[in-house]
Structure formats: C-alpha cells, structure tokens
PyMOL Python script that loads the backbone (N, CA, C, O; Angstrom):
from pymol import cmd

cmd.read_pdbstr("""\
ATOM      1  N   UNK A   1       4.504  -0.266  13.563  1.00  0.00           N
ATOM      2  CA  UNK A   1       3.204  -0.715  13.128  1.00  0.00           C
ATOM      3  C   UNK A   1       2.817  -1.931  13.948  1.00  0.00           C
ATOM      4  O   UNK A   1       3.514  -2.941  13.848  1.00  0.00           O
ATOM      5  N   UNK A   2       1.675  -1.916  14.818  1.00  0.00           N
ATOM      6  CA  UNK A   2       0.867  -2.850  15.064  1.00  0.00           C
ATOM      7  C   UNK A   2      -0.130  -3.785  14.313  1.00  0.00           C
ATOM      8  O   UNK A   2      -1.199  -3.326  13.912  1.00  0.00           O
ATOM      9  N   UNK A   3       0.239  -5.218  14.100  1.00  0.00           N
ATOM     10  CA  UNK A   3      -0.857  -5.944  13.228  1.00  0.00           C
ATOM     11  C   UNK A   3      -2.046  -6.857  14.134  1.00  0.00           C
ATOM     12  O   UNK A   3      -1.836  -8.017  14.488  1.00  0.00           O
ATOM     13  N   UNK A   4      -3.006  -6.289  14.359  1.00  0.00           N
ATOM     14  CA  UNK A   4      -3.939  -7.128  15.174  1.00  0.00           C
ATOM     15  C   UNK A   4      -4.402  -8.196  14.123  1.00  0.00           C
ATOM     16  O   UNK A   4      -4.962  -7.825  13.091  1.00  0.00           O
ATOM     17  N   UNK A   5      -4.187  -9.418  14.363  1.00  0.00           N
ATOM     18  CA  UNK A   5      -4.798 -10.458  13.597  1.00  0.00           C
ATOM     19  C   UNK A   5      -4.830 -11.622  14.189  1.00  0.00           C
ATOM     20  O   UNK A   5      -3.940 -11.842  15.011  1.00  0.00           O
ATOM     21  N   UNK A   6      -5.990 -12.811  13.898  1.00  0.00           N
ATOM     22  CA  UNK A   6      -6.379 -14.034  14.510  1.00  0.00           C
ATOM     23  C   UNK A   6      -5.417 -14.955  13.751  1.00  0.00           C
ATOM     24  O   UNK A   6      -5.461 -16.124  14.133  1.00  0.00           O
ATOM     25  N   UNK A   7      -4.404 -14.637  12.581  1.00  0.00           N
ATOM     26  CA  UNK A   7      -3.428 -14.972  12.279  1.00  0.00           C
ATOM     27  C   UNK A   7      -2.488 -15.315  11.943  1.00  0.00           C
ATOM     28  O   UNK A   7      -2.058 -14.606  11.033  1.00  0.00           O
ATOM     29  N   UNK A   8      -1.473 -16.595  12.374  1.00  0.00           N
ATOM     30  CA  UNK A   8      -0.079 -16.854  12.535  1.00  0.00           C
ATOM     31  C   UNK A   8       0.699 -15.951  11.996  1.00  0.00           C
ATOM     32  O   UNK A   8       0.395 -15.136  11.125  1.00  0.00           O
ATOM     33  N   UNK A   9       1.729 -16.102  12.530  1.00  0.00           N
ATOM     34  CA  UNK A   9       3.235 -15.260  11.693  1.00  0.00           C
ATOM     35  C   UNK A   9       3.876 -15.873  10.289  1.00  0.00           C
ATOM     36  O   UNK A   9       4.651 -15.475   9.420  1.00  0.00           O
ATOM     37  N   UNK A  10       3.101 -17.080  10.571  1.00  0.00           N
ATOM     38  CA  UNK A  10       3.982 -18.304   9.361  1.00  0.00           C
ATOM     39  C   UNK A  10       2.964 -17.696   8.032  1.00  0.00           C
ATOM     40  O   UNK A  10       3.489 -17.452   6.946  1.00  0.00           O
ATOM     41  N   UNK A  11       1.095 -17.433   8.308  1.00  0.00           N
ATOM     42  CA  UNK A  11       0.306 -17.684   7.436  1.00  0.00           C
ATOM     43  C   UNK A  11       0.759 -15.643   6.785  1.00  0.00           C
ATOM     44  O   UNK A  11       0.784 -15.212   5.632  1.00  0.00           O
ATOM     45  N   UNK A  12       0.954 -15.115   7.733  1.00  0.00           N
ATOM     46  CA  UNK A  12       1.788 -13.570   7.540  1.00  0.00           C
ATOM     47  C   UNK A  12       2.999 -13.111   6.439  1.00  0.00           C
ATOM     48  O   UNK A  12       3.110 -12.403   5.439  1.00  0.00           O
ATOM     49  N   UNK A  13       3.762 -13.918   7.226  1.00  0.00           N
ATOM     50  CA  UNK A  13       5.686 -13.203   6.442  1.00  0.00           C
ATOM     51  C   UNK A  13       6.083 -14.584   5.640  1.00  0.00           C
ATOM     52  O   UNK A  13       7.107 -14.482   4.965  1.00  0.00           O
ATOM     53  N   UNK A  14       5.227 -16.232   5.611  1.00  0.00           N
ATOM     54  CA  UNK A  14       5.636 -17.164   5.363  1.00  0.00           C
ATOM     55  C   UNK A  14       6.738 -17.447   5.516  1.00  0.00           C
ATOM     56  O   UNK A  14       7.431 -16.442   5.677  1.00  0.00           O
ATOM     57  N   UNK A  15       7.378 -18.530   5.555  1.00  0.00           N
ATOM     58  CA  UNK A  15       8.484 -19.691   6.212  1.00  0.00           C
ATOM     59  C   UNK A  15       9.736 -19.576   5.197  1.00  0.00           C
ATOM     60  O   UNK A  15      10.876 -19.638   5.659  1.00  0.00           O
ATOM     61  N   UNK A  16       9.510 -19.401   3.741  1.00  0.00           N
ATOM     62  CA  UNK A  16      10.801 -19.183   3.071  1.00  0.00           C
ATOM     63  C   UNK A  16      11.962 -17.897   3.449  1.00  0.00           C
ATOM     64  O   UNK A  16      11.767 -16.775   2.982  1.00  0.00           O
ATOM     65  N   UNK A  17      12.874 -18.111   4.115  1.00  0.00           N
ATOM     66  CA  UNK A  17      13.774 -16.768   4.282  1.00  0.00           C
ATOM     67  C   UNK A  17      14.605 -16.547   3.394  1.00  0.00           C
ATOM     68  O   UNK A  17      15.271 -15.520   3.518  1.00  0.00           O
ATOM     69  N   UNK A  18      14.793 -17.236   2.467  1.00  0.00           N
ATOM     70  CA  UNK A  18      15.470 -16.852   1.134  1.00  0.00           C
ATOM     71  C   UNK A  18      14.550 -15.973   0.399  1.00  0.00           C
ATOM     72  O   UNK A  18      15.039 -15.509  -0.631  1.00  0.00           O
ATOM     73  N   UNK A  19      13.482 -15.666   0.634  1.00  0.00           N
ATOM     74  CA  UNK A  19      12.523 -14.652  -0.189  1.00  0.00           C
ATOM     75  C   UNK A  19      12.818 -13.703   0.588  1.00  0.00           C
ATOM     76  O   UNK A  19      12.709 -12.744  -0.176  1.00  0.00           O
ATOM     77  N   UNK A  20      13.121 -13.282   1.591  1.00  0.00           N
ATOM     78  CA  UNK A  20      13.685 -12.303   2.073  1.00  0.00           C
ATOM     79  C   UNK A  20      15.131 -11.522   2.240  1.00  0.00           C
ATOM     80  O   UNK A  20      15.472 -10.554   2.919  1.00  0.00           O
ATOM     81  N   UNK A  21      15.726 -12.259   1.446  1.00  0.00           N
ATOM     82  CA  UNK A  21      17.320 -11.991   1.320  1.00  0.00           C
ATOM     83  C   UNK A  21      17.299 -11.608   0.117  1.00  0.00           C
ATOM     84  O   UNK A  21      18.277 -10.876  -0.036  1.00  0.00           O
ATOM     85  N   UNK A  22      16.748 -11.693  -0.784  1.00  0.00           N
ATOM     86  CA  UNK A  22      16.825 -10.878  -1.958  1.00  0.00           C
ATOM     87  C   UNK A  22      15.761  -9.676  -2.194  1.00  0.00           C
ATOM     88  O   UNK A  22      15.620  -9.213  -3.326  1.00  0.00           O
ATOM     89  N   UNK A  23      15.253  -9.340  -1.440  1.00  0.00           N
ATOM     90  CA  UNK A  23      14.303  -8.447  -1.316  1.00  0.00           C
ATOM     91  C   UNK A  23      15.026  -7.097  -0.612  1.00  0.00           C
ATOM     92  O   UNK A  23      15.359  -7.372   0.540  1.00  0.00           O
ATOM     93  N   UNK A  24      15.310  -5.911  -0.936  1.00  0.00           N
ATOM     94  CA  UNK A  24      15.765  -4.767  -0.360  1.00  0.00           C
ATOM     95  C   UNK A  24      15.012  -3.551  -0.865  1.00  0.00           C
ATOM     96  O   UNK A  24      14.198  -3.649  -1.783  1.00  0.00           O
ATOM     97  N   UNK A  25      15.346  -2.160  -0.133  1.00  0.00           N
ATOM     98  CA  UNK A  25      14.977  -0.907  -0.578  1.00  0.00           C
ATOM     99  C   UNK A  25      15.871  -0.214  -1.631  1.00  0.00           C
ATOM    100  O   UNK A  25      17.049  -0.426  -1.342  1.00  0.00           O
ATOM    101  N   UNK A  26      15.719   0.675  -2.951  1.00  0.00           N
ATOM    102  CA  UNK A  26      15.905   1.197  -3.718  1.00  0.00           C
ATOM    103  C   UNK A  26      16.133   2.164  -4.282  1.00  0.00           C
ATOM    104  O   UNK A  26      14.968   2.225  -4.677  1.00  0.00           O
ATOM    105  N   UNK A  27      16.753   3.379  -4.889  1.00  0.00           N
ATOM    106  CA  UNK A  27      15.942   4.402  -5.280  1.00  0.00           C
ATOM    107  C   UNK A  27      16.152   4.343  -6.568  1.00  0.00           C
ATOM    108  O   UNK A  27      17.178   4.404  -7.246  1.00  0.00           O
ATOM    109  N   UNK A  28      14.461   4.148  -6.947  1.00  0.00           N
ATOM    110  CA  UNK A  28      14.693   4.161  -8.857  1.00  0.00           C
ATOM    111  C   UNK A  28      14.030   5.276  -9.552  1.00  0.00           C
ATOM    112  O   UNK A  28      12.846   5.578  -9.400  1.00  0.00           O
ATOM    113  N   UNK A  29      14.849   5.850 -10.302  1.00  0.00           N
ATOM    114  CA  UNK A  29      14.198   7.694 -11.301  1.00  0.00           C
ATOM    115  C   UNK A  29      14.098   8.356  -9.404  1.00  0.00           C
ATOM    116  O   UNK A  29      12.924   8.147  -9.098  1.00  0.00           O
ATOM    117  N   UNK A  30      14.540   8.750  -8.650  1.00  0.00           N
ATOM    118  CA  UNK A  30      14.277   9.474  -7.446  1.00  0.00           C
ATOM    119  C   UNK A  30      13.309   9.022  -6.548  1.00  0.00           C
ATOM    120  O   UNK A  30      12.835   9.709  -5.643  1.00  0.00           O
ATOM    121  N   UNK A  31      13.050   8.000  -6.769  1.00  0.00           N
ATOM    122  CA  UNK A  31      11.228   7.325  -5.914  1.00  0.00           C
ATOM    123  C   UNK A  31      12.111   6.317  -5.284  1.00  0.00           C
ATOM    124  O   UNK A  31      13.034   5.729  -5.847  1.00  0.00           O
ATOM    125  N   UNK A  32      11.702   6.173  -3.979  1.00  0.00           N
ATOM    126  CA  UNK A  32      12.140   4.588  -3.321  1.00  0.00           C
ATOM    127  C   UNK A  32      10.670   3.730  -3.389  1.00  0.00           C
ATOM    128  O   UNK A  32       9.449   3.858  -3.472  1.00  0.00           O
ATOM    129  N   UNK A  33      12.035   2.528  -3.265  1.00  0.00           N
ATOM    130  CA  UNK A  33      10.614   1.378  -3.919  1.00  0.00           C
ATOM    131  C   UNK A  33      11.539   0.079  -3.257  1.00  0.00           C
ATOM    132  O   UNK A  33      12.759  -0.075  -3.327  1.00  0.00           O
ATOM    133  N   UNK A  34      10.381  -0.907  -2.507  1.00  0.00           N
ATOM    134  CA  UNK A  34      11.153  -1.940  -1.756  1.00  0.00           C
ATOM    135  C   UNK A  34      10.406  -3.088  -3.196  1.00  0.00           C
ATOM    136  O   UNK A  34       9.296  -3.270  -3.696  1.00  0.00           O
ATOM    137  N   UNK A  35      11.990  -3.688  -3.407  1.00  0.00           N
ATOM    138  CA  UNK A  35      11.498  -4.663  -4.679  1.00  0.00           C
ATOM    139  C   UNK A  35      12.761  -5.922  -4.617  1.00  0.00           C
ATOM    140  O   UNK A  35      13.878  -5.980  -4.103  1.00  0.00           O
ATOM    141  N   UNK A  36      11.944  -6.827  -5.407  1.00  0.00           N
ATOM    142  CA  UNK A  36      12.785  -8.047  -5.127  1.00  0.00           C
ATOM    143  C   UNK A  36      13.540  -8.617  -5.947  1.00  0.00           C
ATOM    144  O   UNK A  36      12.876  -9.008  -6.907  1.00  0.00           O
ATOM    145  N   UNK A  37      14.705  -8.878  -6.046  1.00  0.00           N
ATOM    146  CA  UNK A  37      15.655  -9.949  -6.837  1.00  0.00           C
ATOM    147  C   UNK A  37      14.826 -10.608  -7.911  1.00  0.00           C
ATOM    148  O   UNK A  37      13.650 -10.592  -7.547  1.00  0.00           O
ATOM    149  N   UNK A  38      14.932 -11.030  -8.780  1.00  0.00           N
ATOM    150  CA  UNK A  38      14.545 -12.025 -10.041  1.00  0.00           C
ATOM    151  C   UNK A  38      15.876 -12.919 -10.303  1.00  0.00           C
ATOM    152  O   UNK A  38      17.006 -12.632  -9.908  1.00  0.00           O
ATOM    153  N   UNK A  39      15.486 -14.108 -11.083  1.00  0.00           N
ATOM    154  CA  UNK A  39      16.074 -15.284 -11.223  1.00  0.00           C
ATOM    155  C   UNK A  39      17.430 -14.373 -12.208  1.00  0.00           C
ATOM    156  O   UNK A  39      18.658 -14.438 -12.141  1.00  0.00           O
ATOM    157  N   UNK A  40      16.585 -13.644 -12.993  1.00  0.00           N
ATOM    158  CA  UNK A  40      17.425 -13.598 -14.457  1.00  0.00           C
ATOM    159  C   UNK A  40      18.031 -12.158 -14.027  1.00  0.00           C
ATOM    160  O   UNK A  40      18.550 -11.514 -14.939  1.00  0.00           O
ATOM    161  N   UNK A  41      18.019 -11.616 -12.799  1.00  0.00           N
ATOM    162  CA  UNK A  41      19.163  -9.916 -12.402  1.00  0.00           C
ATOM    163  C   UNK A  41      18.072  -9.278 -12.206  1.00  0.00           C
ATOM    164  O   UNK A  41      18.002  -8.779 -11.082  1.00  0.00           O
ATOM    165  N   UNK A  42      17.131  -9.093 -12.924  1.00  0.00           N
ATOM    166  CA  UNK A  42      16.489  -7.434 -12.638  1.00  0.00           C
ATOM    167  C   UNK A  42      15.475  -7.411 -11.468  1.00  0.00           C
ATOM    168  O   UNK A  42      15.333  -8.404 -10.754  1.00  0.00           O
ATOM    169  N   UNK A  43      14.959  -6.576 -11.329  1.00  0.00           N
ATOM    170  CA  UNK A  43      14.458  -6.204 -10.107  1.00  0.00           C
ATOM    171  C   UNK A  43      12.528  -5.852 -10.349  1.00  0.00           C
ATOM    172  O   UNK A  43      12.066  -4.965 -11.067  1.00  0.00           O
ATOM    173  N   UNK A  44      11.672  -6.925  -9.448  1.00  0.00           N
ATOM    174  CA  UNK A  44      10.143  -6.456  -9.747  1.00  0.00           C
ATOM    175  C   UNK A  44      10.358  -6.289  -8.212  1.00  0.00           C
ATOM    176  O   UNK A  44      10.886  -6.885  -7.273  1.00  0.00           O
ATOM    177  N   UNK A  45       9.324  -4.603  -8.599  1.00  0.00           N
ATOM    178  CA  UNK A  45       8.374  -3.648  -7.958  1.00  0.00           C
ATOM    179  C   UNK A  45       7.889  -4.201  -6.953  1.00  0.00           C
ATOM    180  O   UNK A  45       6.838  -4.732  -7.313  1.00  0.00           O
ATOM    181  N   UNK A  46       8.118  -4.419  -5.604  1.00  0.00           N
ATOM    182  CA  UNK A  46       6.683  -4.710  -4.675  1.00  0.00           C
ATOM    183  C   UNK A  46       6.356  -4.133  -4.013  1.00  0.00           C
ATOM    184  O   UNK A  46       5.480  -4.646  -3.317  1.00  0.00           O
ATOM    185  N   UNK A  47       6.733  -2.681  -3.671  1.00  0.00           N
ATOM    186  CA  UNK A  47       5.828  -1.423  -3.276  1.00  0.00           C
ATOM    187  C   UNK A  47       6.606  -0.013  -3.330  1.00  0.00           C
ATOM    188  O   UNK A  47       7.779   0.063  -2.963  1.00  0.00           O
ATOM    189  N   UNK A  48       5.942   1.012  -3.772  1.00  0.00           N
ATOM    190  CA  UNK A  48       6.594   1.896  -4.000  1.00  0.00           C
ATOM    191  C   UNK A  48       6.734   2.955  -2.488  1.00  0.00           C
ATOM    192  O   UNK A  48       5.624   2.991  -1.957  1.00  0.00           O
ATOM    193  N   UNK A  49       7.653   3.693  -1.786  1.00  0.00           N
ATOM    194  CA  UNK A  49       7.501   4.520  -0.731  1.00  0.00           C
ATOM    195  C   UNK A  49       7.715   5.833  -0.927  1.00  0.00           C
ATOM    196  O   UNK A  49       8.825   6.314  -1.154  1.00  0.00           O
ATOM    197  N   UNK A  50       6.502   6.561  -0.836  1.00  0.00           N
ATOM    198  CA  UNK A  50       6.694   7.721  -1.395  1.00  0.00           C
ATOM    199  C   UNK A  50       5.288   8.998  -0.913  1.00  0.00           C
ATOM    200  O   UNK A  50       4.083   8.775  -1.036  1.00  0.00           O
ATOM    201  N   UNK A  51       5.749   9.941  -0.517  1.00  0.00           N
ATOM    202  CA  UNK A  51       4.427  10.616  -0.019  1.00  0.00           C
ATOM    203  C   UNK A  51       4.110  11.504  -0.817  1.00  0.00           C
ATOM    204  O   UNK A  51       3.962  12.610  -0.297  1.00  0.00           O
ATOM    205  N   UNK A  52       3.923  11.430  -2.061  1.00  0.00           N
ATOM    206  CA  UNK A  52       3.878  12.653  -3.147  1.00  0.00           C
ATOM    207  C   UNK A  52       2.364  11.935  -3.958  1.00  0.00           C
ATOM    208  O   UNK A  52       2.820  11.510  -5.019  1.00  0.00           O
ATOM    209  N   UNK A  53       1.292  11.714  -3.948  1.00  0.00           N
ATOM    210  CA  UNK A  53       0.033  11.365  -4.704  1.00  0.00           C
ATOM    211  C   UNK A  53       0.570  10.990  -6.376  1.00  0.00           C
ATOM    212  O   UNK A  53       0.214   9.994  -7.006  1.00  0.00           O
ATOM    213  N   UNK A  54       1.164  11.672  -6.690  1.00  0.00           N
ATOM    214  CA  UNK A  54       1.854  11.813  -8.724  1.00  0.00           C
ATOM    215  C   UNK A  54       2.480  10.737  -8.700  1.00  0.00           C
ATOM    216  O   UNK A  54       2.840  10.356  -9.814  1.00  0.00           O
ATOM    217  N   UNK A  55       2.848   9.864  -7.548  1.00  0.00           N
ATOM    218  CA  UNK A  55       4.281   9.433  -8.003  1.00  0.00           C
ATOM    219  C   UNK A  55       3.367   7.967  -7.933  1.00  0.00           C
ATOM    220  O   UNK A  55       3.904   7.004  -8.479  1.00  0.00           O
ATOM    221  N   UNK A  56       2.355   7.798  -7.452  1.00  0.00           N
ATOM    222  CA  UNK A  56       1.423   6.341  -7.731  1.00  0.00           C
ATOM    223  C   UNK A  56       0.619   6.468  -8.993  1.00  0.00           C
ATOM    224  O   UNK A  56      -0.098   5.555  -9.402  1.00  0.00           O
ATOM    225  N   UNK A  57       0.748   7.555  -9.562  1.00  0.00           N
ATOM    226  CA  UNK A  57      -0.147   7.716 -10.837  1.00  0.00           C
ATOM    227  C   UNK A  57       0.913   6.905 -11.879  1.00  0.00           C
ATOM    228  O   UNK A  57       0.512   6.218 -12.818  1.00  0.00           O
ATOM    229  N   UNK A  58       2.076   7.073 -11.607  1.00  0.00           N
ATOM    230  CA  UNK A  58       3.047   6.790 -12.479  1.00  0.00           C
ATOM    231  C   UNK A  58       2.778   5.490 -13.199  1.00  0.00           C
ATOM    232  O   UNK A  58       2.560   4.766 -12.228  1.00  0.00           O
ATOM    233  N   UNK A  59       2.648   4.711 -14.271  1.00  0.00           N
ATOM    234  CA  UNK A  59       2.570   3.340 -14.327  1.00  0.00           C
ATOM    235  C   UNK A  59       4.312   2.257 -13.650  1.00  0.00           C
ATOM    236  O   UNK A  59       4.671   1.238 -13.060  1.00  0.00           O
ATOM    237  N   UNK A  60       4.690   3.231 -14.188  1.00  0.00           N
ATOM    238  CA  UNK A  60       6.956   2.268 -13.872  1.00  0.00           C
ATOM    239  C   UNK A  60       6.943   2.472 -12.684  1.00  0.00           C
ATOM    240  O   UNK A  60       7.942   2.419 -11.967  1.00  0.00           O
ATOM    241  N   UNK A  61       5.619   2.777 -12.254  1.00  0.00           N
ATOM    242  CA  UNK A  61       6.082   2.100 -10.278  1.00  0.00           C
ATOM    243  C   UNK A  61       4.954   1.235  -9.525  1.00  0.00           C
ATOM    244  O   UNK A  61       4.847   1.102  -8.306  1.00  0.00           O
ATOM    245  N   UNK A  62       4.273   0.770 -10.357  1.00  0.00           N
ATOM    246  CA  UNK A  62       3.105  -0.091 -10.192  1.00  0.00           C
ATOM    247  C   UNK A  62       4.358  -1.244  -9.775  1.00  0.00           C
ATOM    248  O   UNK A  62       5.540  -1.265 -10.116  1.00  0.00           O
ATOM    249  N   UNK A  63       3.547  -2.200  -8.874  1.00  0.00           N
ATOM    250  CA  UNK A  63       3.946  -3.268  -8.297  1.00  0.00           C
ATOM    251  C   UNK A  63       3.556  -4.159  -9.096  1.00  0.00           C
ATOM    252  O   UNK A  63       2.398  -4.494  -9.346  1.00  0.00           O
ATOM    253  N   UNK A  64       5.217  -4.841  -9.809  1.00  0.00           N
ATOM    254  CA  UNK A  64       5.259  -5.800 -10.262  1.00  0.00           C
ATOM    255  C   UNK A  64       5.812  -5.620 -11.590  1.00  0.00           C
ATOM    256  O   UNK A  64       5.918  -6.488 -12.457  1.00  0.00           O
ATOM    257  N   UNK A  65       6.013  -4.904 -11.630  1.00  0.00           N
ATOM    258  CA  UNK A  65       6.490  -3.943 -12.668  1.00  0.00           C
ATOM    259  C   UNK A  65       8.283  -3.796 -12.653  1.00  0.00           C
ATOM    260  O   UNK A  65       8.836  -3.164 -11.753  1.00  0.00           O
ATOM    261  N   UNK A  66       9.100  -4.499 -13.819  1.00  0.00           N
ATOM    262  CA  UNK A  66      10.634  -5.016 -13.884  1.00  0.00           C
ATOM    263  C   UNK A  66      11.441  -4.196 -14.166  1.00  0.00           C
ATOM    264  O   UNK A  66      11.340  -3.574 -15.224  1.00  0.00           O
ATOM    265  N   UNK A  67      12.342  -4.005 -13.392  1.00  0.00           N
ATOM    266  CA  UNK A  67      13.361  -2.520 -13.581  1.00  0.00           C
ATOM    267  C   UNK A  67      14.208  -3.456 -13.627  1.00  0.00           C
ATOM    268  O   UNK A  67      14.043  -4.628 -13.288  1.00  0.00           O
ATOM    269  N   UNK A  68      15.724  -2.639 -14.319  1.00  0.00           N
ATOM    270  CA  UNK A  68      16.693  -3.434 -14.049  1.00  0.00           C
ATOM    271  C   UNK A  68      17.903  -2.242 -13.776  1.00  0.00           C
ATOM    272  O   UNK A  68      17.881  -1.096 -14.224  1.00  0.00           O
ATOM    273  N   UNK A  69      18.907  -2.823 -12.955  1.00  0.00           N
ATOM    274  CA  UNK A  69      19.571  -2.290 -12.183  1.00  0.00           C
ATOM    275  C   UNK A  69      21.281  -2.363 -12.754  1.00  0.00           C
ATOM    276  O   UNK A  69      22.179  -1.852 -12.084  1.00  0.00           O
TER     277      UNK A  69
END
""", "prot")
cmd.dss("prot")
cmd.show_as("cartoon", "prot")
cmd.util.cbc("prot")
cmd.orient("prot")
C-alpha cells in the first residue's frame, strides 16, 4: 500500500512504540481481527480482516469492541 499524504510519519503511526508491541493479528469465532492489548488482559477490536460482507454486519467485530482471550 501506497500512502500519498502532505503528512509526517510521526502525525501518521505516532511516536509511542509501546502501542505497537501490544497490538497483533488474531483469529476470533474464525474471523481475523488485528486488535490491541488492554491494561486489565483482554483484547479491543481495531479492525476486523475479512472478505466475506456478513462478517462486518456482525456487531462482536465492530472496532472497539472487548474480547478476551
């Protein structure tokens, strides 16, 4: 993927890299979903990957939305 934008990388992916170390890919009920660490164990939603239309209808894969693992 190409991102054409006027910019920065900092104002983009921001400067904390500890928000990125707890952040990985998933597979939750058969759907992959890239979601992030929480303070207290479980895991919120921040995007679901999936090429099936049904599987965004779903509400338990809306982003932001707390699974636990």
């Amino acid at each position: 993927m190409i991102l054409y934008t006027p910019l920065s990388e900092v104002d983009i992916f921001g400067t904390d890299p500890e928000a990125f170390n707890n952040r990985q890919f998933m597979n939750v009920h058969g759907r992959l979903v890239h979601a992030e660490r929480t303070a207290e164990g479980t895991y919120r939603i921040l995007q679901l990957m999936s090429t099936d239309p049904q599987d965004y209808l779903d509400a338990s894969f809306t982003p932001g939305s707390v699974i636990s693992n």
